[in-house]
N, C-alpha and C positions, 0 to 999 in steps of 0.2 A: 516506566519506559515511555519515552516522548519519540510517535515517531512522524517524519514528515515525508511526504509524498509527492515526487516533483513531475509533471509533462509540461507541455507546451503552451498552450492557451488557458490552462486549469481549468477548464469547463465539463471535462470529457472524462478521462483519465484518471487524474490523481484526484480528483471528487468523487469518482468513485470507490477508488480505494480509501480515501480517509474517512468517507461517511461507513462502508463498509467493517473498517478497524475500529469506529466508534459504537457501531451498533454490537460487535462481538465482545468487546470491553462490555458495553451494559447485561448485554447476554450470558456474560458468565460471570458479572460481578466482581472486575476488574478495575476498582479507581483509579491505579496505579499507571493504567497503560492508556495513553493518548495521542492524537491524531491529529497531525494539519496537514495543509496541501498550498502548492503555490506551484505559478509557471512563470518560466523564461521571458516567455513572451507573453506574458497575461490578458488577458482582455478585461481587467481591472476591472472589479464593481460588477460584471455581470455576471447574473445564474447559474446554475448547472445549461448545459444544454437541454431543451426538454426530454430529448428520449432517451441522455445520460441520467436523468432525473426518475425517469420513466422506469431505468434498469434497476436505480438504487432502491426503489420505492417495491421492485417484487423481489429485492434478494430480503428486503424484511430492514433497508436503511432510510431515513429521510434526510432532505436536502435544506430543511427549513432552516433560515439566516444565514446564509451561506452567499457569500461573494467572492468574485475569483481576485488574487492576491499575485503580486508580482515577486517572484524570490528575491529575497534577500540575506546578504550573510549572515545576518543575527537570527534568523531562521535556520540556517546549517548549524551552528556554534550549540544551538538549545537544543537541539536534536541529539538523542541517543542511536536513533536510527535512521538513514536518508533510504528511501527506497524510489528508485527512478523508472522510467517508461520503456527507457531509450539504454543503450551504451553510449552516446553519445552524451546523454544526460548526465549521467552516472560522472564521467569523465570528467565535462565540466562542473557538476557542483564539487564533485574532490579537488577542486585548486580554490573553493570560496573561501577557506578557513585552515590554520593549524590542525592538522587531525584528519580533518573529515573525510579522506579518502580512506580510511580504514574501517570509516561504519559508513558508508557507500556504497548501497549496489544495486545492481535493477536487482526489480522485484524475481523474474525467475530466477537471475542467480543465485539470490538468497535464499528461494527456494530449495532450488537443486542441491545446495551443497548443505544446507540444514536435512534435506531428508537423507542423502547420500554417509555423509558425520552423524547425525543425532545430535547436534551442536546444540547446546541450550543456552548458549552468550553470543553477543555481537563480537566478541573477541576471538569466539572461538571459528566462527566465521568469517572471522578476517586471516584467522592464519589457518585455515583450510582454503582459500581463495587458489592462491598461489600453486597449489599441489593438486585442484581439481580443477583446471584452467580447460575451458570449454569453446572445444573451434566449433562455433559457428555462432551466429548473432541471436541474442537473447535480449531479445524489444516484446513492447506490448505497441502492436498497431492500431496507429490512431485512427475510430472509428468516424470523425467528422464527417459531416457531409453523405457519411453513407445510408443504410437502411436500419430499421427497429431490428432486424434482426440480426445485423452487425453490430449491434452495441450488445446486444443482447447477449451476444456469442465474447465479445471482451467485456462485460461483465461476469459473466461464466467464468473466463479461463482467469479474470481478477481474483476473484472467490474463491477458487482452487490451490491458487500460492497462497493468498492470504491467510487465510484460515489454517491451515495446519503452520505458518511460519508465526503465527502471532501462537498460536499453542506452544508452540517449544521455546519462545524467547520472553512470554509472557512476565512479568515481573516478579520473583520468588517473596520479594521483601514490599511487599505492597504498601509501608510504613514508609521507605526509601533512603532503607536503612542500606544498601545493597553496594558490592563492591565495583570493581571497573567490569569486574566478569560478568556482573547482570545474571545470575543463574537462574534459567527460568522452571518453570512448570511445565508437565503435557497437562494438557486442558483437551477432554473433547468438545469443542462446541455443540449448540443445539445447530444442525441442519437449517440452513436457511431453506427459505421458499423455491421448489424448482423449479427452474427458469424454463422448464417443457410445460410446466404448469400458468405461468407469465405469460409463454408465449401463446397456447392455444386461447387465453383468458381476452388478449391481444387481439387477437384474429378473430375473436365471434362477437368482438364489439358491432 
């Protein structure tokens, strides 16, 4: 399962999630399940931001080779999964490609409605979308320009969808022998790094 992870600048955000998704792939011994990121509005060729760098580096991810990337459709097309920041995001990459609004969604939605079903497909999560339709706005706030402990705190609540939605849609057939259904595995992962633990580590520098 190829999945791609979209915000704004790719500096911030979806570097945290795709370094994140990579290091839980090596953690439980997943070749099958992979990770990129790209943004809208990219700020091409440059880093993580450093104290987005700074968050990947205590959930137990690194940032090494990593430049930020401008979306493009043949990035949506190779993607089995798009997972976005924003609903607005979300919206727009589902018009980049045939399909792609069907494996489309921010990251809490797919959360919520994979814990709510048990969904273990991207399929199956498209056609619980519609039947678990959620009033009110489900974004991940971009923590730019704010403080260590603002990314801190959206690195936390990144880790939290992530991690158990990458457990349930993990790849069953990790040869990729695997049908449109994708039927995944639960996987418990190993516990990343407590970010109470990052954080006090932080503050007595």
């Amino acid at each position: 399962m190829h999945v791609l992870f979209v915000c704004n600048s790719n500096v911030c955000r979806s570097v945290i999630a795709e370094r994140l998704a990579r290091a839980f792939a090596a953690d439980n011994r997943l070749p099958g399940l992979t990770a990129e990121s790209a943004g809208t509005r990219a700020l091409v060729g440059f880093p993580a931001e450093p104290l987005a760098a700074e968050t990947i580096a205590g959930l137990g991810g690194h940032t090494e080779g990593f430049k930020a990337r401008k979306l493009r459709p043949e990035m949506v097309d190779r993607a089995d999964l798009v997972l976005t920041m924003t609903e607005a995001l979300r919206d727009q990459v589902g018009e980049l490609g045939f399909g792609a609004a069907a494996r489309t969604f921010t990251l809490p939605e797919a959360h919520r409605i994979a814990k709510v079903t048990g969904a273990k497909s991207i399929a199956a999560l498209h056609r619980a979308r519609n039947d678990l339709a959620y009033v009110g706005r489900e974004n991940i706030a971009d923590p730019i320009g704010l403080s260590a402990e603002a990314f801190l705190e959206i690195g936390d609540r990144i880790a939290e969808l992530l991690f158990p939605l990458l457990g349930a849609l993990a790849p069953y057939n990790q040869a990729g022998h695997g049908t449109d259904e994708r039927l995944g595995l639960v996987i418990e992962p190993r516990p990343a790094r407590p970010l109470s633990t990052f954080l006090a580590a932080q503050r007595g520098r």
